[in-house]
C-alpha positions in Angstrom: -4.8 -31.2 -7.9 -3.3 -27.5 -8.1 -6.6 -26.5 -9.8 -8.9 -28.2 -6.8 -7.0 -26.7 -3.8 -6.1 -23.6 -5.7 -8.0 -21.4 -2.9 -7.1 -23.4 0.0 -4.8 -21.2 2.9 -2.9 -24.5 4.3 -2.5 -27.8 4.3 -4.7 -28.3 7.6 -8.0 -27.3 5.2 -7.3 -30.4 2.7 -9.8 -32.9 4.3 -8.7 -35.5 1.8 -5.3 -37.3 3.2 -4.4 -38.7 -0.3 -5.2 -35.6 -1.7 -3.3 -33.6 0.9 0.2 -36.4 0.1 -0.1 -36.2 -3.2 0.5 -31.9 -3.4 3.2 -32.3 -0.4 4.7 -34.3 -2.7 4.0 -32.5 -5.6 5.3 -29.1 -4.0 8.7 -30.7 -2.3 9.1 -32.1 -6.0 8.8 -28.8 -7.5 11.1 -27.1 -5.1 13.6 -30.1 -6.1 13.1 -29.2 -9.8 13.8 -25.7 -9.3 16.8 -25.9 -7.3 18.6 -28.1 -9.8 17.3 -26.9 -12.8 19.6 -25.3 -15.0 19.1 -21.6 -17.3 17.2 -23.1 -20.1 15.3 -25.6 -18.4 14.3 -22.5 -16.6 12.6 -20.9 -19.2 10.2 -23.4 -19.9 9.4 -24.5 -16.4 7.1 -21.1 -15.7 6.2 -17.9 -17.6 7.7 -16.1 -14.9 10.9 -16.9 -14.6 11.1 -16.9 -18.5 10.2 -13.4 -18.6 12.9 -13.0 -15.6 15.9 -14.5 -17.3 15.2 -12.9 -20.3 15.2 -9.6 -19.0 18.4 -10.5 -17.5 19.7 -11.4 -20.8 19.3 -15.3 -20.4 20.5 -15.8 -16.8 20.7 -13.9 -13.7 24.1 -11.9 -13.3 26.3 -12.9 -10.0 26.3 -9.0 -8.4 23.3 -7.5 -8.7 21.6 -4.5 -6.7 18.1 -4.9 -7.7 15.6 -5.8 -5.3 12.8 -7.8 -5.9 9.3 -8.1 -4.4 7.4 -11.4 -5.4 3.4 -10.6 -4.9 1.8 -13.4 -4.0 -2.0 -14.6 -3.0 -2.7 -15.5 0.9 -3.1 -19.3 -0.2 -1.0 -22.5 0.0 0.2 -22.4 -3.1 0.5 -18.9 -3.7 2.7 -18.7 -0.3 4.5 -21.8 -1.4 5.7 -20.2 -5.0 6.3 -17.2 -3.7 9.0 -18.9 -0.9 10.4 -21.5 -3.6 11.3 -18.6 -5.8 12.2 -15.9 -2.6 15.2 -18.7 -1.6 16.1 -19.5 -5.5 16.7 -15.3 -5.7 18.8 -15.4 -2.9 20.5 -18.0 -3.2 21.6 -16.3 -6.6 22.6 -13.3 -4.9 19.6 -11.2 -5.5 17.6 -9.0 -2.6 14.1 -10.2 -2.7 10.7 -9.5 -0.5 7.9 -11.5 -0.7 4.6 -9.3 -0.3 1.4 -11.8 0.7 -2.0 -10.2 -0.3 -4.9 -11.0 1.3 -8.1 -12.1 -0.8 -6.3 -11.8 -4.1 -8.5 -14.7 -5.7 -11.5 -14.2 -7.8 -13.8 -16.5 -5.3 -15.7 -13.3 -3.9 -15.9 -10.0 -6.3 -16.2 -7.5 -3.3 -13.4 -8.7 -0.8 -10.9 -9.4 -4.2 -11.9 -5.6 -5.2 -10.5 -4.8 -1.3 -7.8 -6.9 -2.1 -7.3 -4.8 -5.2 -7.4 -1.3 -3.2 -5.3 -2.5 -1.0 -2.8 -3.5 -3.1 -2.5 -0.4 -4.7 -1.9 1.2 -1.5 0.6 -1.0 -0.6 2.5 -0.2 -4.4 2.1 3.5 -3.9 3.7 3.3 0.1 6.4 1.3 -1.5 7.8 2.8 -4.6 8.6 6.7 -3.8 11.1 5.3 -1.8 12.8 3.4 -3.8 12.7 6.0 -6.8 14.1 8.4 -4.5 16.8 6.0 -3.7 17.7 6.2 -7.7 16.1 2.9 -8.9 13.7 2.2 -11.7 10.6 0.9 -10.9 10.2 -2.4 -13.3 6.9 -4.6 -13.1 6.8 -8.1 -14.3 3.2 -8.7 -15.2 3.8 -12.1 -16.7 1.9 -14.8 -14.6 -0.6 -14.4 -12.0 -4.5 -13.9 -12.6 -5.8 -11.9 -15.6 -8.2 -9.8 -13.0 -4.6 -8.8 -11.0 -2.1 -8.5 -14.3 -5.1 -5.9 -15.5 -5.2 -3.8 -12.4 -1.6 -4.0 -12.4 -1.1 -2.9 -15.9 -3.3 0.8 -15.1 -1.0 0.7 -11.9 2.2 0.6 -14.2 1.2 3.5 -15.4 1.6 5.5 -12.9 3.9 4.2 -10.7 6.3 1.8 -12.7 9.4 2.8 -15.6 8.7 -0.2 -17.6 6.5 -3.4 -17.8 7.7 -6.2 -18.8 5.7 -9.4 -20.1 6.4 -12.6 -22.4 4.1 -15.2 -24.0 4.5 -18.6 -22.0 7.7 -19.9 -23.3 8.4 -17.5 -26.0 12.0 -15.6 -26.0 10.6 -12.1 -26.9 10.5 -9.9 -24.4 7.7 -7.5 -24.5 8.8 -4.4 -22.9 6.2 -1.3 -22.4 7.7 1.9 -21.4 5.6 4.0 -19.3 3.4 6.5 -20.5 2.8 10.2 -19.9 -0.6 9.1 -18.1 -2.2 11.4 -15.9 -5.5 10.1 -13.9 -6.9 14.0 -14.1 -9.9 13.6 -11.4 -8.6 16.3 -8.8 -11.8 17.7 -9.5 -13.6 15.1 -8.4 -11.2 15.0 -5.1 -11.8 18.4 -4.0 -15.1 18.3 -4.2 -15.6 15.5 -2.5 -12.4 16.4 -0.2 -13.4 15.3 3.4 -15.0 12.0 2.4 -12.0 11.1 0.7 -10.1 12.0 3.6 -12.3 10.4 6.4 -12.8 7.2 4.2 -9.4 7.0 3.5 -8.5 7.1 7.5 -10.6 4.2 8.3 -12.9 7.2 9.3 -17.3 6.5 9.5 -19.1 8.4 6.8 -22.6 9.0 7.7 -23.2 8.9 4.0 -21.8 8.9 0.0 -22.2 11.8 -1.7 -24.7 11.0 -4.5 -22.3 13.2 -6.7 -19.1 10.7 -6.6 -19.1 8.1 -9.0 -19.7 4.4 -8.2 -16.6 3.2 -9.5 -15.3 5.3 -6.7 -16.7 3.3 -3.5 -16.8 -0.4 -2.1 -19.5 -0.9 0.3 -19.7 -3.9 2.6 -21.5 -4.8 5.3 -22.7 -1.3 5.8 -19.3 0.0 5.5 -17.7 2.0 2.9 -14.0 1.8 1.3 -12.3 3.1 -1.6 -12.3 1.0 -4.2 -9.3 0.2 -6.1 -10.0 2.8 -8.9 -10.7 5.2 -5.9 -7.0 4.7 -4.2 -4.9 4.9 -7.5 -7.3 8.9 -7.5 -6.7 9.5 -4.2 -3.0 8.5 -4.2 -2.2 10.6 -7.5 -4.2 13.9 -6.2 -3.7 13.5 -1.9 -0.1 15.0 -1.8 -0.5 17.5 -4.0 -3.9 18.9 -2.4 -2.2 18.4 1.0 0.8 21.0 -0.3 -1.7 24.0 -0.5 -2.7 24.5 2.6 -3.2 23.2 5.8 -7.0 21.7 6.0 -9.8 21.6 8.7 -9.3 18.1 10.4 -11.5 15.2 9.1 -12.9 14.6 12.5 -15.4 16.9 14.8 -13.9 15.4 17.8 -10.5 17.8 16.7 -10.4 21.6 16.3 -8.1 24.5 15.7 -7.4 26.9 18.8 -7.3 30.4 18.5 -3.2 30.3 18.3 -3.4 27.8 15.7 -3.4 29.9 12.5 -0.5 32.2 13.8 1.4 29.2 14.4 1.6 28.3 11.2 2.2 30.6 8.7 5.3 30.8 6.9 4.8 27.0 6.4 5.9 25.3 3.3 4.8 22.5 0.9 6.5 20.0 1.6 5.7 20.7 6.1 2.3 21.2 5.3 1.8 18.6 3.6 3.0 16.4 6.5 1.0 18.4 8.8 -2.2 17.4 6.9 -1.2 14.2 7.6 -0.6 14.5 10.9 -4.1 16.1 11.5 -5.4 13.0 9.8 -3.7 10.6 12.2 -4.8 13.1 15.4 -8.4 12.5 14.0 -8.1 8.6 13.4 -6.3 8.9 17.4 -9.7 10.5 18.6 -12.3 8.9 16.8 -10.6 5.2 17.7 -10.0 6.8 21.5 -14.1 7.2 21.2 -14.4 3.5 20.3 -12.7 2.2 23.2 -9.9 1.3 20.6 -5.9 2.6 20.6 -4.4 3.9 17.4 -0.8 5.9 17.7 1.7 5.1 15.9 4.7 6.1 16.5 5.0 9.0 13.7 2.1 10.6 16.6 3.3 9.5 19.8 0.4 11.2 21.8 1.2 12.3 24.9 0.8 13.8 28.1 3.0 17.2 28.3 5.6 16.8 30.3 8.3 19.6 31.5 7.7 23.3 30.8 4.2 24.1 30.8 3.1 25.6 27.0 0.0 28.0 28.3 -3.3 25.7 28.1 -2.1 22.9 26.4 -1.8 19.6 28.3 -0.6 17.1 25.5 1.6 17.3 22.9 2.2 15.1 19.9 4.9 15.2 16.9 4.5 16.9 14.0 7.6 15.8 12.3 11.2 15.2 13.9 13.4 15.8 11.4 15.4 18.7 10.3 13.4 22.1 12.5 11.5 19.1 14.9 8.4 20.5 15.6 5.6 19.7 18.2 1.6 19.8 18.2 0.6 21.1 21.7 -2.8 20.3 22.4 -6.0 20.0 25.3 -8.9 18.7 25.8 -12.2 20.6 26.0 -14.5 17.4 27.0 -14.5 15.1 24.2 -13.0 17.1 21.2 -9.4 17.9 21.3 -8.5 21.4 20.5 -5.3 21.9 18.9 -3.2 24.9 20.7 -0.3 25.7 18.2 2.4 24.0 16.3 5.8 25.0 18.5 9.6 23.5 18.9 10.3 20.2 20.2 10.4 21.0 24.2 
């Protein structure tokens, strides 16, 4: 039954009505089993939870501050593990998210390799903060499908303190430290530099460069994407590059004014770094303006200047508000922005 619906998102798309009673009941039984089961039953209901308990020494302790994030697939029964086990966490104290990822089945190659280089963005957006908080990054690649557990394997490497993964219902705990693994392609970033960027902001390419590898790209319906691989490069390499120097925007619809390199000089990494970014999200702003569509978020928060007039500029938009605030001030010269200076917040 599990194995015939595996794919389906909700119990709406079961045609079948027996079919349809028969996994409601097998799910609300399943939820019943789990709720009442006790430690060592545990370990032999799932792989998962074995390899959960035993890295917890045989049962989950009653004060814990770990947090856990559960990855499941956008289907019925991935949605409906991922909740039975989200409440059986909490209800043992623990702090758990539940991340849903869409297309994470093998059904279509292309749009489960999106799924892929999605997930890996959503991994590296989530763990620097948490590492800066003081945890260690644990992943528990026991479970799931052998096309995800190997992506997320390569991802351990670079983002994760340990792996953990057990055989079924065996009691040994296989535990993989990480691994001084460094994905050394910079080369390959800076030279292809701007498509990375433009690609990577949701941004049209007119073409690939016939130099970048193919493992690099997903194309689709005449659009192009990073593929998994692609990300985990981009990821490892963006901050870095973005900590040198501040970059030409991604877009032609923005430039630098004439005040713009006097502006800032003096900058540091860390600010210039954020400044690239900010550049990228001033292109994305223009090149979805073009479109007819709306994209600022509120890191941006593109605006009309308002009080004390700053020479030519008419709009302003953050650069970062924390610690020295600073402001982009900006105008337009027809349908390309110009970028005035970066000043104090008014």
């Amino acid at each position: 039954m599990t194995l015939k619906h595996g794919n389906i998102k909700d119990f709406d798309s079961i045609t079948d009505e027996e079919d349809k009673r028969l996994l409601k009941a097998l799910v609300k039984r399943a939820k019943q089993r789990l709720a009442q089961a006790k430690d060592e039953e545990l370990l032999k209901m799932s792989a998962e939870l074995n390899s959960l308990l035993q890295y917890y020494g045989g049962s989950i302790p009653e004060k814990s501050m770990d947090v856990h994030c559960l990855l499941c697939s956008d289907t019925l029964l991935g949605r409906t593990t991922g909740s039975a086990l989200k409440e059986w966490l909490e209800a043992k104290g623990l702090a758990v998210m539940m991340h849903v990822q869409k297309d994470l089945q093998t059904v279509e190659l292309i749009s489960f390799q999106y799924a892929l280089a999605e997930l890996a963005r959503f991994v590296h957006d989530l763990v620097p903060g948490y590492r800066d908080k003081g945890y260690s990054i644990i992943f528990n690649l026991t479970g799931g499908f052998k096309g995800v557990q190997g992506f997320l394997q390569t991802v351990a490497s670079f983002y994760a303190d340990e792996a953990l993964y057990i055989f079924q219902t065996g009691k040994e705990l296989l535990r993989i430290p990480r691994l001084p693994v460094r994905m050394d392609g910079e080369g390959i970033i800076q030279e292809h530099l701007e498509f990375f960027r433009k690609v990577s902001n949701g941004l049209a390419v007119e073409q690939v460069p016939n130099s970048l590898p193919e493992t690099m790209i997903l194309k689709m319906d005449g659009e192009v994407a990073l593929s998994p691989w692609g990300e985990l490069l981009w990821n490892q390499c963006k901050k870095a590059i973005y900590r040198r120097e501040v970059l030409c925007p991604p877009s032609n619809l923005v430039r630098f004014g004439h005040r713009f390199s006097q502006s800032i000089k003096g900058l540091g990494p860390e600010r210039t770094a954020i400044l690239n970014e900010r550049i990228d999200d001033l292109s994305k702003f223009m090149e979805e303006r073009k479109r007819g569509g709306r994209y600022n978020p509120r890191r941006l928060d593109f605006k009309e200047l308002m009080g004390k007039p700053v020479l030519e500029s008419t709009h302003e938009c953050d650069a970062w508000a924390d610690q020295d605030a600073k402001r982009l001030f900006c105008h337009f010269e027809g349908e390309v922005l110009v970028v005035d200076e970066l000043g104090e917040h008014l």
